[in-house]
N, C-alpha and C positions, 0 to 999 in steps of 0.2 A: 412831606408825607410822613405820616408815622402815627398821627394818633386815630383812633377807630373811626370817628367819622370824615377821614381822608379816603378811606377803598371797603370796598361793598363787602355786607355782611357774608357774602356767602364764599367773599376770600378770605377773612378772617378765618371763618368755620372750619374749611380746608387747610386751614397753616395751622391750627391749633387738633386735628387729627395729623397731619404730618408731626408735627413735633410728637405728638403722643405715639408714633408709630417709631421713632427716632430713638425715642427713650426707654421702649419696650417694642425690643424688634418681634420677638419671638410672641406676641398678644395676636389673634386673627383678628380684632376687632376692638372696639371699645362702645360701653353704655353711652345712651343721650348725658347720662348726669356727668359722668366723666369727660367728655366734651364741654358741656356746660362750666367743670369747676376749671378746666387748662382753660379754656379763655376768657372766664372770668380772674385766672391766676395773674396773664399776658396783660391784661388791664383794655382788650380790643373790641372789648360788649358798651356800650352802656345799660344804665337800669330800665331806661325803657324798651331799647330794640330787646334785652334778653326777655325783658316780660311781654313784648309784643309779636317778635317776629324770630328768633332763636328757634322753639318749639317748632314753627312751620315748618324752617330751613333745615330743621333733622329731620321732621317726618316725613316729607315730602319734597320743597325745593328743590333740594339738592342729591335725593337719595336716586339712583337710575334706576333700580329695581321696583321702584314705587310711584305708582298712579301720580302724574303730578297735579296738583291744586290751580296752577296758573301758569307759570312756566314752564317751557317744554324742555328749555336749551341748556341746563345745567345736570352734568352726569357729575359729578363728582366724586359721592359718595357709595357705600356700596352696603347694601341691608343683609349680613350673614343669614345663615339657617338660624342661628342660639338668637337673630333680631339684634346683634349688636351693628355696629358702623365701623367702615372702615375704607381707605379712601380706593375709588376707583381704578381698575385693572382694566387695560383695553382689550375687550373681548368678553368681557363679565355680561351676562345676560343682562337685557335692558327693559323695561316694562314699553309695549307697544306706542303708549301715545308718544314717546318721547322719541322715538324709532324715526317720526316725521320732519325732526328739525334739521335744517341744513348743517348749519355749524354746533353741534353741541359744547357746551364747555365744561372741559375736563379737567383746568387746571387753573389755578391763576395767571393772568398775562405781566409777563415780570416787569412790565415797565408800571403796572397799575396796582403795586404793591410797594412797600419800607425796603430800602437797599438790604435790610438787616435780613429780613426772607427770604429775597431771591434765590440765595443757595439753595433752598429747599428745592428749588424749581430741579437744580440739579441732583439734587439727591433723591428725588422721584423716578427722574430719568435713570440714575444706577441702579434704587431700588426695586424698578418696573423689570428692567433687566435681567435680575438675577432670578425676581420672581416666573419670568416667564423660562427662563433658563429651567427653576425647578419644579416647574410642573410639566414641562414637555417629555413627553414618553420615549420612551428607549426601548425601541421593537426588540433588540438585544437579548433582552434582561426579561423578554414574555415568554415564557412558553409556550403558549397555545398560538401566539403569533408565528412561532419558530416551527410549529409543524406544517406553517401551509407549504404545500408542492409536498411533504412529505411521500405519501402513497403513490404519486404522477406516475410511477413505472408500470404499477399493477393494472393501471389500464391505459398503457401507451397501446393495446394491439386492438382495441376495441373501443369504436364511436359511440359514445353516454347513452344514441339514439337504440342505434345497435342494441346494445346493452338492456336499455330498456325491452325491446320486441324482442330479444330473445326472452328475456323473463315472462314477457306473458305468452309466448307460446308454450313457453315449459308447464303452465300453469293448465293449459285447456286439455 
């Protein structure tokens, strides 16, 4: 295994956004062309699958946020706000039709890839990590989360109900 048409385009796609995410950590994403030139770089396209089926596989196949053409089972990819690509975070909103398939696939299966990628498989796994690590909230660090119970004293002597029917008898 090792040359492009040993393992399926749309693991190819996925190892050539990994590396591109490897090499520029700090990128949210990357353009189709830029995809297109790192695995045309890798030598894992041929001429005809990138003039045939490359284009689908970014616009759709593999993208989870977008209506898929034919396949339902591949999440891969992930369609930013700016429309660029970037690989799949579990939990990343998913477009409906795709909602249906049993097993989606999110990753390459490392036995159906080049010994030479595999790692990547683990370096997804650290990179997933820290990613979820830095987007999770720290009630801490919120203020307006940090006032709730604030007030609780000022009407520990009086039931919400209370409260309310004295107000509108004040009223009549």
């Amino acid at each position: 295994m090792g040359k492009h048409s040993d393992f399926r385009l749309a693991d190819r796609l996925w190892i050539a956004v990994a590396l591109l995410h490897r090499e520029f950590p700090n990128s949210e994403g990357f353009s189709r062309d830029e995809i297109r030139r790192k695995i045309d770089e890798l030598g894992l396209v041929t001429g005809e699958e990138r003039k045939n089926s490359v284009n689908p596989h970014l616009g759709q196949h593999l993208v989870a946020n977008e209506t898929p053409s034919t396949t339902k089972k591949y999440q891969m990819l992930f369609k930013t706000d700016r429309g660029n690509l970037r690989l799949y975070h579990p939990g990343d909103p998913t477009d409906d039709a795709r909602k249906s398939h049993r097993s989606p696939k999110f990753v390459p299966k490392r036995d159906e890839i080049p010994t030479q990628y595999q790692p990547l498989l683990d370096w997804y796994s650290e990179w997933i990590a820290k990613e979820q690590k830095a987007r999770a909230v720290n009630y801490d660090d919120d203020p307006l989360i940090r006032l709730i119970g604030s007030g609780r004293h000022i009407w520990a002597d009086e039931h919400a109900d209370e409260y309310v029917e004295n107000l509108r008898r004040e009223d009549i």
